[in-house]
N, C-alpha and C positions, 0 to 999 in steps of 0.2 A: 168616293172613298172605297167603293166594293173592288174598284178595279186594281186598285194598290193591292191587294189582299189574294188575287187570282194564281199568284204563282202559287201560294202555297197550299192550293185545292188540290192541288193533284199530290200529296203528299199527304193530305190530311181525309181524302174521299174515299168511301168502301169503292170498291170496283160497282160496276153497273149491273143492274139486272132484272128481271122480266116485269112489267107492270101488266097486272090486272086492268081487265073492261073496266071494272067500277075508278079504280084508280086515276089512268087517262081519263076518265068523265070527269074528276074532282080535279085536276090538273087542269084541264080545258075550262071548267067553271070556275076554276080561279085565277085562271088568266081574264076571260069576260068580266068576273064582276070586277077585277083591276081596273079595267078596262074600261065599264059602265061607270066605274066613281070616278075615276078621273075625266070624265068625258064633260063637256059645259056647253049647253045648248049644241048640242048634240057632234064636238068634235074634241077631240082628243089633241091636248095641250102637252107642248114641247120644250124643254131652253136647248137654241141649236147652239151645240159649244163652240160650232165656226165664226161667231160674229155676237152671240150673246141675247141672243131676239127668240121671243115667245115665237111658236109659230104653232102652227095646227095644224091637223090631218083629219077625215072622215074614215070611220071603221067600216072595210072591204068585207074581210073572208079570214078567219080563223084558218093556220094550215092543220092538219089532222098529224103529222108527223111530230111525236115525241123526242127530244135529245138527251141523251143521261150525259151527267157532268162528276161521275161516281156518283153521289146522291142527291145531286141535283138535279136539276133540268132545265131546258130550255124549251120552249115555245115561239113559234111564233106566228105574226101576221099582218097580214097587207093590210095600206091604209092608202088612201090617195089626197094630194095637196088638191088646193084650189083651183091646179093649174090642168091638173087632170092626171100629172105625174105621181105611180107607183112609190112606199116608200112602204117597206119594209121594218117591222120594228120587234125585234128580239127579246123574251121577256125570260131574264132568269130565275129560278123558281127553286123552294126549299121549303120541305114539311116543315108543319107547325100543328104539331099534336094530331088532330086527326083531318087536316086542312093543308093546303100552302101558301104561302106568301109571295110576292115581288122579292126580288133582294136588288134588281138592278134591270133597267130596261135600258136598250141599246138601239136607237133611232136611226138607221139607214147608214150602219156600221154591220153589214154583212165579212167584212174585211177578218173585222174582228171573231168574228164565229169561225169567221173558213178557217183562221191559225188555229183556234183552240183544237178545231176538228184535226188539221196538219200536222199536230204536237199529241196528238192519240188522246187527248182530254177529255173531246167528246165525241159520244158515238150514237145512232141510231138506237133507241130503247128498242127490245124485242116486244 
C-alpha cells in the first residue's frame, strides 16, 4: 500500500538535512530491533511477490550509510539465502515522536531505490 503513495512524497517532504551521531544511532537501532522482532528462529521471513512463497534469509551486516527521502529514510542491509546468495533488503523509515518505525521494506528490489535516487528523491544524509 506504501508504494501507491511514493509519488506523492516528493511533493509532501521537507527537503533533507544533516543528522546527528545520536540520530543515525536511533535510525540504525530501529532498523535492528525491526529486524530482531521480525526474525523466527533466527532468520528473517519474507512474501516473495514473484511467485507468493514465504521464504527467508539470515541477517549479514547492517550498511552504516544513511539515505534521506526528504524526511524519511532509508536503510539498509545484507542478508543471505540458504543457498549462500546475497540478498539485499531496503528498510524505509519515518520518525515516530522520539523513535522510527518501518513504513515499508523492499527485499532485493534495489531497482527500485536506484529510480528513487535517479528521480532526485533520494540522497545520501550528510
Amino acid at each position: 500500500m506504501f508504494l501507491a503513495f511514493l509519488p506523492l512524497l516528493g511533493s509532501m517532504a521537507a527537503p533533507a538535512w544533516s543528522l546527528s551521531v545520536s540520530e543515525k544511532a536511533a535510525l540504525q537501532a530501529a532498523m535492528q530491533v525491526h529486524i530482531d522482532e521480525q526474525t523466527v528462529d533466527g532468520v528473517y521471513l519474507y512474501l516473495d511477490r514473484k511467485d507468493g512463497e514465504i521464504r527467508f534469509v539470515h541477517p549479514v551486516k547492517a550498511h552504516s550509510m544513511i539515505l534521506t527521502m526528504g524526511r524519511y529514510y532509508v536503510l539498509c542491509a545484507d542478508f543471505r539465502d540458504d543457498k549462500g546468495k546475497d540478498v539485499n533488503i531496503d528498510f524505509y523509515m519515518a520518525r515516530k515522536g522520539r523513535s522510527y518505525v518501518i513504513v515499508h521494506v523492499a527485499v532485493a528490489d534495489r531497482a527500485f531505490l536506484d529510480g528513487l535516487m535517479s528521480a532526485g528523491k533520494v540522497r545520501q544524509a550528510d
